[in-house]
Each structure stands twice: as structure tokens, then as C-alpha cells.
C-alpha positions in Angstrom: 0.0 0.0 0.0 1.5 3.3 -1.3 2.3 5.8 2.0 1.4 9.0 2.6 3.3 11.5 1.8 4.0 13.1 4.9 4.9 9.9 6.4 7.4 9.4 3.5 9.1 12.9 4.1 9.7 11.6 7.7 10.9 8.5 7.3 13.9 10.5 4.8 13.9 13.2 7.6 15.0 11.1 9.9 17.3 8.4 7.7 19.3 11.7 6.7 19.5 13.3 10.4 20.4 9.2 11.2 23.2 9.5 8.7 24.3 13.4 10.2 24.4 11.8 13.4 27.1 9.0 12.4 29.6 11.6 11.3 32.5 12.7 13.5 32.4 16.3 15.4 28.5 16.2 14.9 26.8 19.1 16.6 24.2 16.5 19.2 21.9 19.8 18.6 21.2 19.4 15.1 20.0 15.8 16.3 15.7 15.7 16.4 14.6 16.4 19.4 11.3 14.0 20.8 8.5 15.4 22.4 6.6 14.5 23.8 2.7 15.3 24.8 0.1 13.7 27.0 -3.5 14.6 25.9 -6.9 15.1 28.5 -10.1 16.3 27.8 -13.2 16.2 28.9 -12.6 15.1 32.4 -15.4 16.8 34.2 -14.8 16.2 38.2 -14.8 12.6 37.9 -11.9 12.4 40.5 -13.1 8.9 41.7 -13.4 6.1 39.0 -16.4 6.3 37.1 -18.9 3.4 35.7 -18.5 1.9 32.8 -15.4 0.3 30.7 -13.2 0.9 27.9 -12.5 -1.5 24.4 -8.9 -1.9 24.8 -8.7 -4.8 21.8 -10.4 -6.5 19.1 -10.6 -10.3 19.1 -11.4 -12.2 16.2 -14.9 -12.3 16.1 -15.3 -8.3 16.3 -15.9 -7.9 19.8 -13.1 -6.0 21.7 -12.1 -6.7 24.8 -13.1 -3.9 27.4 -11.4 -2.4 30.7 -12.4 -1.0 34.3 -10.7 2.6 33.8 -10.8 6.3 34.9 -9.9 7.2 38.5 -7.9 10.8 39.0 -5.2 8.1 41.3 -4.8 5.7 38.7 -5.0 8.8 36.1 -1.8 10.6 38.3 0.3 6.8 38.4 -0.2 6.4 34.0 0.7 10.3 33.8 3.7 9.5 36.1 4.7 6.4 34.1 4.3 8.7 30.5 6.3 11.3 32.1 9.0 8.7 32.5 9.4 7.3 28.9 10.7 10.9 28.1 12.1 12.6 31.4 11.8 16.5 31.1 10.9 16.7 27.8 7.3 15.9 28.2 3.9 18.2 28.5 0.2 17.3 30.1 -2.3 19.1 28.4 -5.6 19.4 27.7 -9.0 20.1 25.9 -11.7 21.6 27.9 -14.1 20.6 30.3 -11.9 19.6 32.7 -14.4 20.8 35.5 -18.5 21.2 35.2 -21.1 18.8 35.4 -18.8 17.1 38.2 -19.9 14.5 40.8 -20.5 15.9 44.1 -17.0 15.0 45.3 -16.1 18.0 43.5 -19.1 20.1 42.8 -20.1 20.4 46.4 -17.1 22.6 46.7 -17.2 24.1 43.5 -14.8 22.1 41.9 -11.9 23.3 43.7 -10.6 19.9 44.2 -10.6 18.9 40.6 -8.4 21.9 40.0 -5.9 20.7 42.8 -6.1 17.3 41.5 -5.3 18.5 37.8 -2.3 20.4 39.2 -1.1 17.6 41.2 -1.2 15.2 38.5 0.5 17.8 36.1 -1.1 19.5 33.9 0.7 22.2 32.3 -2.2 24.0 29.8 -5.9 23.6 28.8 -8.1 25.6 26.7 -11.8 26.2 28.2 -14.4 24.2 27.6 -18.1 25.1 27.1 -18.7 23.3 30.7 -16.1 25.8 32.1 -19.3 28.6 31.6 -21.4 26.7 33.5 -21.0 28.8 36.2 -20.1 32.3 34.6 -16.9 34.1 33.5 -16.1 35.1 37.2 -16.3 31.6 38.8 -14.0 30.6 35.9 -11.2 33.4 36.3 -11.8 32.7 40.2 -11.1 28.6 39.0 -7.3 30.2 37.3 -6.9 32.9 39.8 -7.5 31.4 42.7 -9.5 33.0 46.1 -12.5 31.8 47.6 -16.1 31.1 46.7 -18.3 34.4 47.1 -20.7 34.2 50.7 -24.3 33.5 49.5 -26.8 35.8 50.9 -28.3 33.3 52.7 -25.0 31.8 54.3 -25.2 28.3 53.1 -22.6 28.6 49.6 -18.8 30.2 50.1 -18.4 29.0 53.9 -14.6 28.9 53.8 -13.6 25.4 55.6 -17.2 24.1 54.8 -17.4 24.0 50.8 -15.0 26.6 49.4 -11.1 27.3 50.3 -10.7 24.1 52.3 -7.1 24.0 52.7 -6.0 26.2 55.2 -8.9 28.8 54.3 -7.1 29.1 50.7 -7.8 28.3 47.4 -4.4 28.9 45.4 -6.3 28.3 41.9 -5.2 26.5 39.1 -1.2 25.7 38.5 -2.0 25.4 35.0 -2.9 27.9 32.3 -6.3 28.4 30.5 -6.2 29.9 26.8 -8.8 31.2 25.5 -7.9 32.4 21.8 -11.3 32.9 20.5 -13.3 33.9 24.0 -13.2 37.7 23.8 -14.6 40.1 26.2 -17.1 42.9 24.3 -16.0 45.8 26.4 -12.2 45.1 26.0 -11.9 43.6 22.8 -9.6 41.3 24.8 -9.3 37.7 24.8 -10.1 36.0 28.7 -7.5 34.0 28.6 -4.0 34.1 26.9 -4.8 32.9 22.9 -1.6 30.8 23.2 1.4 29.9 25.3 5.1 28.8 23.8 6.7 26.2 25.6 10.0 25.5 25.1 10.9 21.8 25.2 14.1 20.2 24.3 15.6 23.1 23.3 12.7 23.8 20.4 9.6 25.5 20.9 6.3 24.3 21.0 3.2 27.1 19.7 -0.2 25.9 21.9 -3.3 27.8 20.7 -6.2 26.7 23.2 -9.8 27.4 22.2 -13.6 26.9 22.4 -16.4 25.5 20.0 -18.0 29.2 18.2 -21.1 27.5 19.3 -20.5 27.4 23.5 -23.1 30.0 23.9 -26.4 27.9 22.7 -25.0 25.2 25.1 -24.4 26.7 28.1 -26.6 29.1 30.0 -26.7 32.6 28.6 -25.9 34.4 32.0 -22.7 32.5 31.9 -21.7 33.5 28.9 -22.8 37.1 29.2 -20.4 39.6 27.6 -18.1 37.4 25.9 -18.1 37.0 21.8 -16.9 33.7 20.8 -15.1 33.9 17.5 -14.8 31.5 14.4 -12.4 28.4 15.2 -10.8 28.5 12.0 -10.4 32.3 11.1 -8.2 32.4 15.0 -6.2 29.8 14.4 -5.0 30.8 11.3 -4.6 34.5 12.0 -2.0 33.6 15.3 0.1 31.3 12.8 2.1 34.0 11.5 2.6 35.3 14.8 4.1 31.7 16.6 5.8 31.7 13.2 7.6 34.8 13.8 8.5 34.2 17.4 10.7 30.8 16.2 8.2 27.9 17.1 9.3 24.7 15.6 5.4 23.1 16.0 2.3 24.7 16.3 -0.5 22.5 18.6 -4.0 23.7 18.8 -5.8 22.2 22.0 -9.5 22.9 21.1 -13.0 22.0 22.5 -14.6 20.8 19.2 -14.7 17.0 18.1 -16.1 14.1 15.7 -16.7 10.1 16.4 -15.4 7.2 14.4 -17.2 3.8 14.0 -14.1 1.9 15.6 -14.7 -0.4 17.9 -11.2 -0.4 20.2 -9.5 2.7 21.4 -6.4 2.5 18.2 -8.0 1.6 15.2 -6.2 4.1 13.7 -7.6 3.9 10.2 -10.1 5.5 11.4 -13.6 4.5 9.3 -16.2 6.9 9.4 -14.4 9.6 10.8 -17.1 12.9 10.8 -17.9 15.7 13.2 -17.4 19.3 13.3 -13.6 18.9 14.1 -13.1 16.9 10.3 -14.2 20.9 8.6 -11.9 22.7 10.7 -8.8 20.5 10.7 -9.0 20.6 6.8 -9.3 24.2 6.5 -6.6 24.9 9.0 -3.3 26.2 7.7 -0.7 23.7 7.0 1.5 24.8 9.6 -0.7 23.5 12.2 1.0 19.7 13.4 -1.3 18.4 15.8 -5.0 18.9 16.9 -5.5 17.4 20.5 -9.9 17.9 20.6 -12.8 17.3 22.5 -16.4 17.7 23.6 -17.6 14.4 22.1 -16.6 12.3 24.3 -14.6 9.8 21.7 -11.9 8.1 21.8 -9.2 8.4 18.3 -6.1 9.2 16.7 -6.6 10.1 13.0 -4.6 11.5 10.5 -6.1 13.9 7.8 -4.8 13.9 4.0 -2.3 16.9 4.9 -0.6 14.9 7.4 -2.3 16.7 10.7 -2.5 14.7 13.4 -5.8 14.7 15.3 -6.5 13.1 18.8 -9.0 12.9 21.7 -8.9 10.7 24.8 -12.9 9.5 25.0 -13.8 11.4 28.7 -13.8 11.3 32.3 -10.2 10.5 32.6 -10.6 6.8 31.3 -7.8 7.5 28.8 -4.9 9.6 28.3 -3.6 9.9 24.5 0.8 9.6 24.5 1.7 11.9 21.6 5.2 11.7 20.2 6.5 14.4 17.9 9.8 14.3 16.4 11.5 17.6 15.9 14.1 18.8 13.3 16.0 21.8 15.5 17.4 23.4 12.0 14.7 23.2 9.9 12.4 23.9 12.7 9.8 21.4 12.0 7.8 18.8 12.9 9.1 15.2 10.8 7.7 12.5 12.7 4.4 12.3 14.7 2.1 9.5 16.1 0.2 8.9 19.3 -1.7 6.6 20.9 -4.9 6.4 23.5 -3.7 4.5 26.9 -6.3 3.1 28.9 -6.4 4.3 32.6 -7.2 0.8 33.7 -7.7 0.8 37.4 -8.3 -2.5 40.1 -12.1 -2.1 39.9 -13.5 -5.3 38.5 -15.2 -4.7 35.6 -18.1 -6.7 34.9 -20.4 -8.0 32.1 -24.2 -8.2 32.0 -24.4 -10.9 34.1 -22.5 -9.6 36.6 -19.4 -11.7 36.0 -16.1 -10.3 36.4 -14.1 -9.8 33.2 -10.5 -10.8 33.3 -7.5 -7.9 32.2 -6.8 -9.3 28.6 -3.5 -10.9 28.1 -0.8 -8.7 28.9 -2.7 -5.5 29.6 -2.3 -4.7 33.8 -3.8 -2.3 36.2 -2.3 1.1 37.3 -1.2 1.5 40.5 -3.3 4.2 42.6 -1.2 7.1 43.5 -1.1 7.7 47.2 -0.5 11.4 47.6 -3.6 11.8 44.9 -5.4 8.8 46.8 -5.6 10.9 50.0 -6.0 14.2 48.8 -9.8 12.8 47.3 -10.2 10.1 50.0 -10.2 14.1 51.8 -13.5 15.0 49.7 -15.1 11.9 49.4 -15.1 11.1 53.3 -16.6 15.2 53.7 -19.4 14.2 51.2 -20.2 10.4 52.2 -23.4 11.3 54.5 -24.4 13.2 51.2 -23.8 10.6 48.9 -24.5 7.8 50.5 -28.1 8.5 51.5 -30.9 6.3 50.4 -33.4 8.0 48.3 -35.2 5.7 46.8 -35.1 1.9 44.6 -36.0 1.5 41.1 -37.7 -2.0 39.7 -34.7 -1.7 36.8 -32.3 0.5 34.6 -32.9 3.3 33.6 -31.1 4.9 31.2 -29.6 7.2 28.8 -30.3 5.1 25.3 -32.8 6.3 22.9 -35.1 4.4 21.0 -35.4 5.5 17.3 -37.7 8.4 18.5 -35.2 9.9 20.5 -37.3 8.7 24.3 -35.4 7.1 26.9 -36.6 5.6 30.6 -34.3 7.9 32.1 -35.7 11.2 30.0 -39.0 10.0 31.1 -38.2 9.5 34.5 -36.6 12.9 35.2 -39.4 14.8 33.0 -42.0 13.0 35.5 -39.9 14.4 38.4 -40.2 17.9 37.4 -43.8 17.9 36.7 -44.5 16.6 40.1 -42.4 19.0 41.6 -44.1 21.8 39.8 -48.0 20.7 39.5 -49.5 21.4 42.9 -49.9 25.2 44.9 -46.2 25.0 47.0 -44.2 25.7 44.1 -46.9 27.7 42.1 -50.1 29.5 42.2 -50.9 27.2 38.5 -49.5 23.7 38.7 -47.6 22.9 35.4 -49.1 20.4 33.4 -46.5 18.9 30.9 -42.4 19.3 31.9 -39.8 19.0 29.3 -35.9 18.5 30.5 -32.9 18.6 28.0 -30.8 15.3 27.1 -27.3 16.6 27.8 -28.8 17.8 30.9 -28.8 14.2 32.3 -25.0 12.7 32.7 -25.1 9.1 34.1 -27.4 6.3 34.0 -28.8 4.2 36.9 -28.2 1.2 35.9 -26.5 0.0 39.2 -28.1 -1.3 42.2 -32.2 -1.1 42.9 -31.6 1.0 45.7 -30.6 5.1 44.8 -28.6 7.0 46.5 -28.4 10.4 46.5 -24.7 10.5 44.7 -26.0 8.2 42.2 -28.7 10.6 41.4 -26.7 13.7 41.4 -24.4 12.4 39.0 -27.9 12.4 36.9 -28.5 15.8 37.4 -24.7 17.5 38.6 -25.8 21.1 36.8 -27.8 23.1 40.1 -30.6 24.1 38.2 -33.8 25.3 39.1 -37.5 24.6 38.0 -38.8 26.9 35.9 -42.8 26.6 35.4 -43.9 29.1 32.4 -47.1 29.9 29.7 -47.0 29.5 26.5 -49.9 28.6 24.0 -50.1 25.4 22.1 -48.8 26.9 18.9 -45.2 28.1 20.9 -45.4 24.7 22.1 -45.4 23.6 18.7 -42.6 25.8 17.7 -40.8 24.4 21.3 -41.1 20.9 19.1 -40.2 21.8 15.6 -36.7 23.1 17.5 -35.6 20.4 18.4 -34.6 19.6 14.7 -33.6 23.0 13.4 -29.9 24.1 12.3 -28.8 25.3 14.8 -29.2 22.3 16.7 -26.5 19.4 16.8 -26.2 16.5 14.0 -29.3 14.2 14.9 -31.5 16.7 16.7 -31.7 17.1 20.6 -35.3 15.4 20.9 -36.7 16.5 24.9 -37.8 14.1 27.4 -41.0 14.7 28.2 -43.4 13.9 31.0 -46.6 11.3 30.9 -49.9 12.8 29.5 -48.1 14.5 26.9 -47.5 12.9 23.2 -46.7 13.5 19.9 -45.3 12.0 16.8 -43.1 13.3 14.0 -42.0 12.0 10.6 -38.6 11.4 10.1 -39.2 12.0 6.7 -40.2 15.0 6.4 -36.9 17.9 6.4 -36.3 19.7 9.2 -35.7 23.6 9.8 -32.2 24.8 8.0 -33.6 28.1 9.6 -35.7 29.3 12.8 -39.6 28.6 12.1 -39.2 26.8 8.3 -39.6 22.8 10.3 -42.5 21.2 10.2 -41.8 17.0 11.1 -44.2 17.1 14.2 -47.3 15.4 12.6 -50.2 17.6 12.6 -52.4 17.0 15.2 -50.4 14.5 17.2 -49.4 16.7 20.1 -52.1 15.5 23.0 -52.4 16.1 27.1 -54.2 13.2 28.0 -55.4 11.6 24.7 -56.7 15.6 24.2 -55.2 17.6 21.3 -53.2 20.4 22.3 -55.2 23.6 21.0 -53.0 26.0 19.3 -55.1 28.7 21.0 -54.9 27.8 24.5 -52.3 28.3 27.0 -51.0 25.7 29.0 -48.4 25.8 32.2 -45.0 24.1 31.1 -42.0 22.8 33.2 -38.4 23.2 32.1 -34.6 23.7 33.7 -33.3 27.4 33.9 -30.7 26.1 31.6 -33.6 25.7 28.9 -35.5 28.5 30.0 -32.9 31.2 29.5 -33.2 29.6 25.6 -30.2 26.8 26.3 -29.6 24.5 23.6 -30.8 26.8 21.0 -34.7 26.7 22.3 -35.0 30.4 21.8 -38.9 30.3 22.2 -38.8 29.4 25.8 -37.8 32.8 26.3 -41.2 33.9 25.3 -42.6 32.4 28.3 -45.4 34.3 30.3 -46.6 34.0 34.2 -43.2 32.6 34.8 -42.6 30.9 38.6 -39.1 29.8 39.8 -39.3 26.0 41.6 -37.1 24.0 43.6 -33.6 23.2 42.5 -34.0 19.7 39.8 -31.5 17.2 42.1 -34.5 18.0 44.8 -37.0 18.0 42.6 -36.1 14.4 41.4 -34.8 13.7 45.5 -38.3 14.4 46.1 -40.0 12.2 43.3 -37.6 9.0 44.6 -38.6 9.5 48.1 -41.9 9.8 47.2 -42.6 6.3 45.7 -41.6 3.2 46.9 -40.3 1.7 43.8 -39.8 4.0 40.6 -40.9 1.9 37.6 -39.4 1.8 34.2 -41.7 3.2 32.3 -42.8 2.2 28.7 -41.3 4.1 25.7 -44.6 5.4 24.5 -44.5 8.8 24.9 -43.3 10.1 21.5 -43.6 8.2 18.2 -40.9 8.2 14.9 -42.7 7.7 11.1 -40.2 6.3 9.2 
């Protein structure tokens, strides 16, 4: 099979630099220098090991063999071991999201201890994330900066000791540095962040440009992003070339929170088939001087190479992998002549399990991490402060429920937490109108329950980590038909977002049918089909609706829930869906018959 060019050029590269190196009174700088990188994103709190597994092989048949992995201790020993395969000339770096949405080990107190456990473990740079806005621009410069949580009016938030600055009354802030070359303050013109950092490694320098999906303000809540303009990927990258250029950098690295998915079935299949996603677009239109694109948000695992020779990486989420990049660098020419990388699995000593429950055996010749002890106890610290917390019973639950969609985008889980809103919001305490259909928004739920029958309150705030409130609102059937048709539109992700919803309420929609390119030009819900009740919704009449403040400040792009009239704030949704658990003695799964897919 004929190579690729690139890889051609680096295989001469090197045979000639081989050859320099043979000859007597050889200058040992002229020799390439190797670099090398170790690649995060997306690790969001989970400083204890999260559920789930990892495909570490492929056997025969097409199954792959999968892994127990994540675990910020197991996480700080692979980093360690990385480190060690190229002793001071290696970088930890990463892609966003390294904090929001966290478990309550680290959200309780505001994810300070993530940001100690990142800077233990060694991370050097990051660029922000759209979960780094969860909380606002000032929490996030307070995350960099350091100081402590601000004193909620009513005393219960930024009690220094209690949730915020809980070593010694400090919080130091982060040891590593955000960038933030396309976040740009209105008022300033000024980016948030630094747009890029040079590191000098080896003896050559390394160009990072760290930066955020265009798109973080329809995913986040607006008041978080208030004031900020977030600028084209593409069009900043390429403008700061010239300028790392200039200053002598021998690679240019872009860490950026924008990503795709591959159909691979292990974590190195590094042909790559079906590579797509946003990050495909901007890696091919970027200029040819960029090496290496370490990316995010999608929470995928791969190392690809594009046509041109850039290499472009992400290491899946939560800390289960960490992709080793090696880059080979010519010190005269100043360029990069050799690259690869590839995802290592953060295998810890949980046991992972199969369906049945059985343990599955480490394949053949892949072991387990050793737990770091300094980062052991400096979580063991957070998780024994939260264990009354998490450990409470809420609740049991006659099976799984979960995440997975049926083909009309409805899942047990979706249902579940829809039905908890509406019966949080449908009686006088929390309104003078009780709500009578809830809505809640998929990426608002983060975990599964597919555990145990009995709920605990940890497991259920991993469902729900955000700290959002109910929001009951009016809008008339024909915004609530609009609230539908959004789902689909263009500016909403690849697939649709489709909404849980609660019981009473259905609807179908036809697949077939084309879906809004712009705001108001869908029409796949099926007219008619929208019923409370077995009662069709009247375009005319109002009715009291449900949602998260994240969705009712117009998150995820459904702009008309900020037309919403007689509004009435609720209780936060992790009580809300506390309440609904408590309230029952068994939580059924319920039946996938709430919305229906034509074709």
C-alpha cells in the first residue's frame, strides 16, 4: 500500500538526520529532538473512577475486549509512568471541560478539588471548555486565579472550611494555564485567557493555541456567557500562525474543545472508518503549519490522521484515557518530521463486569495502574466530607434506567426525570398554577442508573450534577409547537436534541419529512399528534409548562422558551427528582410510549 506522503518525508527526515548523526564532530543539537505530549479532555470532576469500561482490543470475532478505567489516582500513576518514557521533555495538556457537570465529590465545593487534583497530576495548559461557563466568567477566572467562593446571601454557599477554600482557608487556583484564543470580552476587545502559550521543550519550541467550540453560547446558560463574543475556530487559528511563526516555534499544537466520532470499535483503530464531526471541517481548513490537533467535547476516543498529514487526537472522557503523543522535531529546519500517538487506557483494580454480573479478566498482557497515594488521600479528603451526602438512600428503582434512545429519540431515564419535574411543579407549594407537561434537555442528564435497585443520592446527582432550578412558564399550544419543531432545526447538533418529556403528553413526528435549515421553516411534528391526555393540544390555548433554567434562558438553542409568560421559579432539579424518589416506593421503568418516529 503506497504511503502518505508526509509519512514518506519523515521516514527520509529522519534516515538523513540518522546518517548526520554517524559523522565525527556532529553538533548533538542538530539531532531531532522528541517530544513529547500527554492529551486530557473532557474530564469533568470525575476524581473517583467512574462506571462503565473501555475497548482496549479487538478479538477475532469483532468484539473488543473492554477495561475498568478512569480514576484521577490511577489517572496521576499512567501520567507519572508517561512522564517517565521521556524525562523532562514531556507536556500534560488538555482540551476543555476539565471541571462542570462534576460529581458531588467535586461540585459540592465548586470544583476546587478537581483543580488541585489536575495540578497535582501535572497538567501544564488547557483551553476552556463550554462546561467551564457553567458557572459564569467570574467563577472561571476565580477557577485560574484562585480566592475563595463568594458568601451567599443566605450563608449556606462560600463558607470557607465548609465547601470553598478548604485548605488552610485558601484556594491557590489552578497551577496550569487556561487559553482562550477565540473567547473575547465585548468591552475590551480582549481575549479572557491568553490565545496561546510557547513552551520550550528540548531546546525547540512548541506554539499551543487553546480554544472553544464558536457555538458554547447555545450550550451553556446565557448568563454565563454574558459579555463574551466567541469567534470562528478556523479564522483564530490561522490569524495567530504568523505570529508563533515569527517568534521561532518549531510546531504549532491547537488544543480545542470541538470534536467528531469514528465507527471503531477499540481505542487504536487508527484507520479511522467513518471519521465525521465538526472537528473533520476545521482540521481541513486549517493552515498547513498547524501539526497536531488534541480535541474534545464528544466524548470519543481516536487518533486520525487527515490527507495533509495533521494529526488529530481525543482521549474519550472522564479520565478513562490519556492519549501519549510523540513528535519528532528537526532543531534546523524547525519542523515537525515524525508524529504519532496513541490512547492508553487508565485501567484501574475495579472489576469490571459483564451483564451478568461476571467479572471480566484484564486481557493478556494489559495490567492495572497502580493508585497514587498522595492523589489517593487528597480525594479520600472530599469523598469522606461528602459520604453522608452521597451515601443516603433515596429511593429503589424496579430496573435500569437509562440514557439510550429508542429511534424516537425517548429514553426511561428522559422520562423519569421529566416525570420528576412535573411533580415538583404541579400542585400550589411551588406555584399558584401547577404545570401540566415538563420538558428536560438530554445533555442535561450525565449518568445512568443502571447499578443497584436501591438510589442514592450520589447516584442521582451524577444524573443531574448542573444546580438548576424549575422553571414553570405559559406558552400557547402553537409556541409549544414551535418548542417541538426546534428540536430539529440548524442550529441544533447532528441528529436533533429530541426532549424528554413527561406522561400525559405525546406527539409523533415524521422522520421523513426535512427539518428547519432556519428558525420557524420545520414542520416533522405530525399535525395533530401533540395531545395532554389523549386531548389535542389547542393552538389557542395556554398551557403551564415545566423546564430547567438552563432551557429557560433559551439553552440549547430553544430560543422560544424565552417567550414564556406567568413565569414561577421551583425548587432546584436534584430536589425536585430527590423528592419524586422518596416519594414512591419503587420507581418503575416506564414504557417508551411517549413520542412516536414515522419512518
Amino acid at each position: 500500500m503506497k504511503q502518505p506522503i508526509y509519512f514518506r518525508i519523515s521516514q527520509l527526515a529522519i534516515a538523513v538526520s540518522l546518517a548526520a548523526c554517524s559523522s565525527s564532530g556532529i553538533d548533538q543539537l542538530s539531532a531531532p529532538v522528541r517530544v513529547s505530549l500527554i492529551g486530557l479532555n473532557d474530564f469533568h470532576g470525575n476524581l473517583q473512577p467512574p462506571p462503565g469500561t473501555v475497548p482496549v482490543r479487538a478479538d477475532g470475532n469483532g468484539d473488543s475486549s473492554r477495561v475498568a478505567a478512569g480514576g484521577a489516582a490511577y489517572l496521576a500513576s499512567l501520567v507519572a509512568s508517561l512522564k517517565a518514557q521521556n524525562p523532562g521533555n514531556t507536556l500534560v495538556v488538555g482540551a476543555g471541560d476539565m471541571i462542570g457537570a462534576s460529581p458531588l465529590v467535586s461540585s459540592l465545593f465548586h470544583d476546587e478539588p478537581t483543580i488541585d487534583v489536575l495540578g497535582a497530576i501535572g497538567l501544564d495548559l488547557s483551553s476552556v471548555g463550554n462546561h467551564e461557563f457553567d458557572k459564569g466568567r467570574d467563577e472561571l477566572l476565580r477557577m485560574q486565579k484562585g480566592g475563595c467562593f463568594p458568601r451567599s446571601a443566605d450563608g449556606t454557599r462560600g463558607v470557607i472550611g465548609v465547601d470553598t477554600c478548604m485548605t488552610n482557608g485558601r484556594f491557590d487556583g489552578a497551577k496550569f494555564q487556561y487559553l482562550a484564543a477565540n473567547v473575547i470580552d465585548k468591552k475590551t476587545g480582549a481575549t479572557l485567557f491568553p490565545a496561546y502559550q510557547i513552551k520550550t521543550v528540548g531546546g525547540v519550541k512548541i506554539g499551543f493555541i487553546g480554544l472553544t467550540l464558536k457555538d458554547t453560547p447555545s450550550v451553556v446558560t446565557p448568563a454565563g456567557v454574558a459579555g463574551l463574543r466567541f469567534n470562528d475556530e478556523v479564522a483564530t487559528i490561522n490569524a495567530l500562525i504568523p505570529t508563533l511563526r515569527q517568534q521561532g516555534t518549531s510546531a504549532i499544537v491547537v488544543l480545542i474543545h470541538q470534536g467528531g466520532s469514528t465507527t471503531a470499535t477499540t481505542i487504536n483503530d487508527k484507520t479511522c472508518p467513518g471519521f465525521a464531526g465538526d472537528i473533520v471541517d476545521i482540521a481541513d481548513r486549517l493552515d498547513p503549519a498547524v501539526d497536531l490537533i488534541v480535541s474534545a467535547h464528544t466524548h470519543q476516543e481516536y487518533v486520525c490522521f487527515r490527507p495533509d498529514g495533521k494529526l488529530v487526537t481525543q482521549a474519550g472522557f472522564y479520565g478513562r484515557i490519556a492519549t501519549s503523543i510523540e513528535l519528532m522535531i528537526d532543531p534546523a529546519s524547525k519542523k515537525v518530521i515524525r508524529k504519532d500517538a496513541n490512547n492508553v487506557a487508565t485501567i484501574n483494580d475495579v472489576k469490571a463486569r459483564d451483564a451478568t454480573g461476571a467479572t471480566i479478566p484484564l486481557p493478556t498482557g494489559y495490567t492495572a495502574q497502580k493508585s497514587d497515594s498522595a492523589t489517593s488521600a487528597l480525594i479520600q479528603r472530599y469523598v469522606d466530607l461528602t459520604a453522608p451526602i452521597t451515601g443516603a438512600v433515596v429511593g429503589k428503582i424496579s430496573g435500569a434506567l437509562t440514557r439510550k434512545t429508542n429511534n424516537a429519540g425517548e429514553s426511561t431515564l428522559g422520562d423519569v426525570v421529566a416525570d420528576a419535574f412535573l411533580a415538583a411543579s404541579s400542585d400550589s407549594t411551588y406555584g399558584a398554577k401547577p404545570a401540566q407537561i415538563a420538558f428536560t434537555n438530554p445533555g442535561g442528564i450525565r449518568a445512568d442508573l443502571d447499578g443497584a435497585l436501591q438510589i442514592t443520592f450520589g447516584q442521582l446527582y451524577a444524573v443531574q450534577p448542573f444546580g438548576n432550578n424549575l422553571v414553570t412558564m405559559e406558552f400557547t399550544g402553537a409556541q409549544l409547537h414551535r418548542l417541538l419543531e426546534q428540536q430539529w432545526e440548524g442550529t441544533q447538533s447532528g441528529g436533533g436534541r429530541v426532549l424528554p418529556v413527561s406522561a400525559g403528553f405525546t406527539y409523533s413526528w415524521d422522520a421523513s419529512l426535512p427539518a428547519g435549515a432556519a428558525p420557524g421553516t420545520g414542520n416533522r411534528v405530525v399535525p395533530g399528534s401533540m395531545k395532554l391526555h389523549g386531548v389535542p393540544i389547542d393552538a389557542a390555548t395556554s398551557y403551564r409548562i415545566t423546564v430547567n433554567s438552563f432551557m429557560a434562558s433559551g439553552g440549547d438553542n430553544f430560543s422560544v422558551l424565552n417567550k414564556g409568560t406567568h413565569i414561577q421559579q421551583g425548587i432546584s432539579d436534584i430536589d425536585a427528582s430527590s423528592a419524586y424518589f422518596k416519594g414512591r416506593d419503587t420507581v418503575k421503568v416506564p414504557p417508551l410510549d411517549r413520542i412516536t418516529r414515522l419512518h
